[in-house]
C-alpha positions in Angstrom: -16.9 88.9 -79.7 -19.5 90.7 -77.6 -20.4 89.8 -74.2 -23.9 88.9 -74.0 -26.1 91.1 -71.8 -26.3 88.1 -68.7 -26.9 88.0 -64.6 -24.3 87.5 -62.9 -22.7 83.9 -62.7 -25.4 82.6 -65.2 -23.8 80.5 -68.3 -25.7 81.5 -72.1 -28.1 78.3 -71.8 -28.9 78.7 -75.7 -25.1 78.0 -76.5 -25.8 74.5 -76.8 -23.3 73.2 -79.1 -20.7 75.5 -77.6 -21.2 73.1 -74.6 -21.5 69.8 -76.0 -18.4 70.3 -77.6 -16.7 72.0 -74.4 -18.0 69.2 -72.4 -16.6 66.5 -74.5 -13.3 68.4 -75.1 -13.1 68.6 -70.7 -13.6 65.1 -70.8 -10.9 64.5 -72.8 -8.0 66.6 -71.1 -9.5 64.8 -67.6 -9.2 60.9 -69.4 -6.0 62.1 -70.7 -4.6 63.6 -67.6 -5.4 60.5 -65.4 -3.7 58.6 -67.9 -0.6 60.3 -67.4 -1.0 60.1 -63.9 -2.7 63.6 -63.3 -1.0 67.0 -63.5 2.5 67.6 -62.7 2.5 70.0 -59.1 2.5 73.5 -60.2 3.1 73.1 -64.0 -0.6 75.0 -64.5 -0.1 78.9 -63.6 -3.0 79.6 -62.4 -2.6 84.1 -63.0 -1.5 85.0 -66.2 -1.0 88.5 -68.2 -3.0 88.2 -71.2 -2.8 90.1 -74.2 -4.5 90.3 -77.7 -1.9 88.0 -79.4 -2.2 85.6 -76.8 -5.9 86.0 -75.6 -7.1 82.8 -78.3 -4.8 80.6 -76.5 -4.9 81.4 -72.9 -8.1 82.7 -72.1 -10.7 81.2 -75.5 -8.9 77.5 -75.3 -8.6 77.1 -71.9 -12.3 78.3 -71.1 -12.8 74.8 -72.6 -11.2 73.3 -69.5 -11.5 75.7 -66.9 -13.4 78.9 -66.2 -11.2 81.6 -66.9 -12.0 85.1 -65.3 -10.6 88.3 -66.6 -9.9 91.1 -64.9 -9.5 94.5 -66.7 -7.3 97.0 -64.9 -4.3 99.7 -65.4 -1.4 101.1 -63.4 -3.3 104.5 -62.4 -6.6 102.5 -61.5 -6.7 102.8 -57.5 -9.9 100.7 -57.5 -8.6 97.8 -59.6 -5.1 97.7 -56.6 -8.1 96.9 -54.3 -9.6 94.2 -55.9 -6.6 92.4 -57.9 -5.0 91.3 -55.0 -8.4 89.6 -53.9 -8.7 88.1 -56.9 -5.0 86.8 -57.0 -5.4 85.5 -54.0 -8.7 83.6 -54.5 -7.8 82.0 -58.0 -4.9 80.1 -55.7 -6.9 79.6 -52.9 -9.6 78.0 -55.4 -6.8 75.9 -56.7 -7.4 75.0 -60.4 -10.9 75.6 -60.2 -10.4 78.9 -62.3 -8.1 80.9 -63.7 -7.1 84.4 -63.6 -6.5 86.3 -66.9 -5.2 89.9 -66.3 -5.3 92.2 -69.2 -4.0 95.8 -69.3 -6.4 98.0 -70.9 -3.8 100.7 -71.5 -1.9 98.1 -74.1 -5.3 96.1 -75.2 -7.6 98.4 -75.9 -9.0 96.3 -78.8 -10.1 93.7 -76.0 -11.1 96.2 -73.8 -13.8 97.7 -76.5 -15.0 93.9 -77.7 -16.0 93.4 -74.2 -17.9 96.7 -74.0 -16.2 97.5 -70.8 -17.7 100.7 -69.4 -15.0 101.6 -66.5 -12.6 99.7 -64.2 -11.8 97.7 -62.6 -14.1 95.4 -64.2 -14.5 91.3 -64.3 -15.5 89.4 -66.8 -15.4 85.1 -67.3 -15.1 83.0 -70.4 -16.5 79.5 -70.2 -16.7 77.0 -73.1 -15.6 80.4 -75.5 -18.8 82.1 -74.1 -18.3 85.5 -72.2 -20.0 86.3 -68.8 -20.0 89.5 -67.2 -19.2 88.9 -63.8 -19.3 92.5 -61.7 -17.7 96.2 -61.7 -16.1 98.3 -59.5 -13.7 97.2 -56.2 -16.3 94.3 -54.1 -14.9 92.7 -50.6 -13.8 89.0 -50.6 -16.5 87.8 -49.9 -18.9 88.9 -52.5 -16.1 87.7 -55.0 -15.9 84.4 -53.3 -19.9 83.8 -53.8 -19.2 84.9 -57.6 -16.7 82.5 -58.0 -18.8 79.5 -56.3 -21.8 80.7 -58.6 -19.2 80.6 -61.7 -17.8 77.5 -61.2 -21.4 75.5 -60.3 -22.3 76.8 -63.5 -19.5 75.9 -65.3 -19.8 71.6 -63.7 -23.8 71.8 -64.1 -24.0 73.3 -67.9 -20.5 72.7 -69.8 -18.9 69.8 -67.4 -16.3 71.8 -67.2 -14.6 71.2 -63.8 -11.2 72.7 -63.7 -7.4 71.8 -63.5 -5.7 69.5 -61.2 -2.9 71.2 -59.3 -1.2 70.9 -56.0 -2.0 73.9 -53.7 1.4 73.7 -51.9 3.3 74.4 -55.0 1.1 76.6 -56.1 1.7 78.8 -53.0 5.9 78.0 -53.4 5.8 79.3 -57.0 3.7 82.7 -56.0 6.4 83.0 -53.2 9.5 82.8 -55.9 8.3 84.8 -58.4 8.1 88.1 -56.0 12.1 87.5 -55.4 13.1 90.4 -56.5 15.8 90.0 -60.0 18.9 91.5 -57.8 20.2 94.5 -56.4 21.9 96.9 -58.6 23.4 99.5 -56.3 26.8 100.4 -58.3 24.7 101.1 -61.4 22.2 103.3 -59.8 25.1 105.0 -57.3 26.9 105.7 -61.2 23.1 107.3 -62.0 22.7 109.4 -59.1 25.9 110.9 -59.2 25.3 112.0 -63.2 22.0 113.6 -62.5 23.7 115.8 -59.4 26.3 116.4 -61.6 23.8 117.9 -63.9 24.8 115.4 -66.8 21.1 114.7 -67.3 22.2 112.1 -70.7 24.4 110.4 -69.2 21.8 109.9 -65.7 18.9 109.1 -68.1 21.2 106.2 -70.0 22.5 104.5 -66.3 18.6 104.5 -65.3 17.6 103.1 -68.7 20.4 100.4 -68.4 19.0 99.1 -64.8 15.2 99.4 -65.8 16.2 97.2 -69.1 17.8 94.4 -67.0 14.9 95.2 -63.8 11.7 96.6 -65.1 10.2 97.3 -61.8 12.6 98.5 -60.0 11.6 101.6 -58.2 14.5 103.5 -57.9 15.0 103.6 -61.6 11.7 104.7 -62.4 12.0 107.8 -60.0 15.1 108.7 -61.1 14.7 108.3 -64.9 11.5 110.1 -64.5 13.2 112.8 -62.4 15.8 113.1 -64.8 13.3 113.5 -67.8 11.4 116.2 -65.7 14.6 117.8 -65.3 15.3 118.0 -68.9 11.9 119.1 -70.1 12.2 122.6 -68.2 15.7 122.6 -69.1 16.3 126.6 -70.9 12.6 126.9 -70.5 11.1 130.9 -69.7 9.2 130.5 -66.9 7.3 133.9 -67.1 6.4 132.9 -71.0 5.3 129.4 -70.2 3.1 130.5 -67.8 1.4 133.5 -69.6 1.0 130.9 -72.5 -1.1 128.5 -70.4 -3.5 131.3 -68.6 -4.0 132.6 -72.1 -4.2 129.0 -74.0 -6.6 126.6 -71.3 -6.3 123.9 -74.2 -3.0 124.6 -75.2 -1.6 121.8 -75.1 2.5 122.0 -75.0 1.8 125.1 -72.9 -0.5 123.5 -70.2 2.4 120.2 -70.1 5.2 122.7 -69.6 3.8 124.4 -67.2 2.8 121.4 -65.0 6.7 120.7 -64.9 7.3 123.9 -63.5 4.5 123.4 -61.1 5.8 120.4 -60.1 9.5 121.7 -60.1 8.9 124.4 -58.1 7.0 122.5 -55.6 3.4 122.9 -56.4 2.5 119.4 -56.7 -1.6 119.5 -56.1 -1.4 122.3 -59.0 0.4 120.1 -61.7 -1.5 117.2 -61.1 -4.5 119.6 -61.1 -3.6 121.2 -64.2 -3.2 118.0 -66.4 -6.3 116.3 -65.1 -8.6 119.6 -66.3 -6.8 119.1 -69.6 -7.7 115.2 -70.1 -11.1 116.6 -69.4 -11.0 119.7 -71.9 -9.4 117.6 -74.6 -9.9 114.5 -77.2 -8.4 112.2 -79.1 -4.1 112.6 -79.6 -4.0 115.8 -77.4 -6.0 113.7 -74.8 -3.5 111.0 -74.8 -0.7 113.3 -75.0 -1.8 115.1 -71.4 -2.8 111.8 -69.7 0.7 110.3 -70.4 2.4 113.2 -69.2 0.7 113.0 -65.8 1.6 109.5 -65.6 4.6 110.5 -65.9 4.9 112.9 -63.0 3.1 110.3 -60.6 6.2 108.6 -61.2 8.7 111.6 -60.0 6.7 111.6 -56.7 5.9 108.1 -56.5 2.9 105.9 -56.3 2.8 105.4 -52.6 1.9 109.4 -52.1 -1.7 110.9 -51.1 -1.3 113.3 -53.6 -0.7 110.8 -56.4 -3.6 108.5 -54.7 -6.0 111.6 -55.0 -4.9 112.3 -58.4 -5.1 109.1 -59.6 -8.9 108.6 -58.8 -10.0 112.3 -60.5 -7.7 111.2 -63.4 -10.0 107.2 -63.5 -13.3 110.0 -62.9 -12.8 111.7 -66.1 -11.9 109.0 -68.4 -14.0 106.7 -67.4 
């Protein structure tokens, strides 16, 4: 499925029956919802994480109901931390009018190429099963906002398709409890600490694995593991060798990752980061992979929040995309 080549916020006018079927299928779900009395309050979420085994479901199906924009981001994109909160916060604002389909194009690249996304953060929408590029790049709130109006006109005037029926109030209470954070976890990371400064890197990697498998996010965890992993990777390693192997090996790739740990081990932050972005650049296929995962990696032992991971991050998004 290839996005056809439209202006922005302008529905494919030639996909006629695409739209007499959407528009009698939105017609349906509204006749059926008033019969039962409308929508429950907040039983429509109105952001969702789409993926390629889910994208027929939540993004194609629904489109026959409601405009559903996509947004195509990744961790490391600085750009797409910009604009996804804007977008977040619009969809509820907009209250059922459209929804919000976030897909990771580290883990869906399939989707990512079928929509002939050049770079990110991108925005597409899907209405009636017809894709619409919407815009690229980071845009304020209120250039989204006038894409969205646009969007949604289109979507009433040319498919009938008008949207969901939720309660904004419950909307706003169900954003606020899903940012509770799962619980604190302070014995099992105090048992981690104390293992990595005890230099018993195994059993420090195992206690942060333990937390991140119950709590995912949580921060802590992901700096130490990744600490402790850093840690382990230089571990016996001959400094002198490594670094004689890189300056005489610019594409070498175990030599160049090895020597970014000791970079970033021995304090030289701006190097390491430096070093593995020239090597994305330099390199293709698995060994390209291989040195942009490894970076990710190390944002994680200094932690997102930094300048120096902020900086990296953008000459990282520069050469890949």
């Amino acid at each position: 499925m290839q996005p056809r080549n439209l202006p922005m916020g302008v529905v494919d006018l030639a996909a006629v029956k695409a739209a007499g079927e959407a528009k009698q299928k939105a017609e349906q779900a509204r006749a059926q919802q008033a019969a039962q009395g409308g929508a429950a309050p907040g039983s429509v979420r109105l952001v969702l994480d789409v993926g390629e085994a889910d994208f027929q479901q939540e993004v194609l199906q629904r489109s026959t109901e409601v405009p559903v924009v996509i947004d195509f981001w990744a961790e490391w994109c600085e750009p797409c931390k910009q604009l996804s909160p804007i977008l977040e916060r619009l969809t509820r604002e907009y209250a059922g009018r459209i929804v919000l389909a976030k897909i990771d194009v580290e883990s869906n690249q399939a989707l990512f190429q079928q929509f002939g996304v050049q770079g990110i953060p991108a925005v597409f929408a899907v209405v009636a099963g017809q894709p619409v590029p919407l815009f690229q790049g980071a845009a304020p709130e209120e250039q989204v906002r006038q894409v969205f109006d646009q969007l949604i006109q289109a979507a009433e005037q040319q498919f009938g398709i008008v949207g969901l029926t939720v309660d904004p109030d419950a909307i706003a209470e169900g954003a606020e409890e899903t940012e509770q954070p799962p619980g604190p976890y302070d014995a099992a990371l105090s048992a981690a600490h104390q293992a990595l400064d005890a230099g018993d890197l195994a059993g420090a990697e195992q206690a942060y694995q333990n937390v991140l498998t119950d709590d995912p996010g949580n921060a802590e965890a992901k700096l130490g593991l990744a600490q402790t992993q850093l840690l382990g990777r230089v571990q016996g390693l001959d400094a002198q060798q490594v670094r004689k192997d890189a300056a005489d090996g610019p594409t070498d790739v175990p030599a160049q990752l090895a020597a970014a740990d000791l970079d970033l081990v021995g304090g030289h932050v701006d190097d390491a980061f430096g070093r593995l972005v020239d090597l994305v650049k330099r390199t293709f296929g698995d060994d390209r992979e291989a040195a942009r995962v490894r970076l990710l990696e190390l944002f994680e032992v200094i932690g997102a929040d930094d300048l120096r991971v902020v900086a990296a991050r953008s000459a990282l998004a520069r050469v890949l995309f």
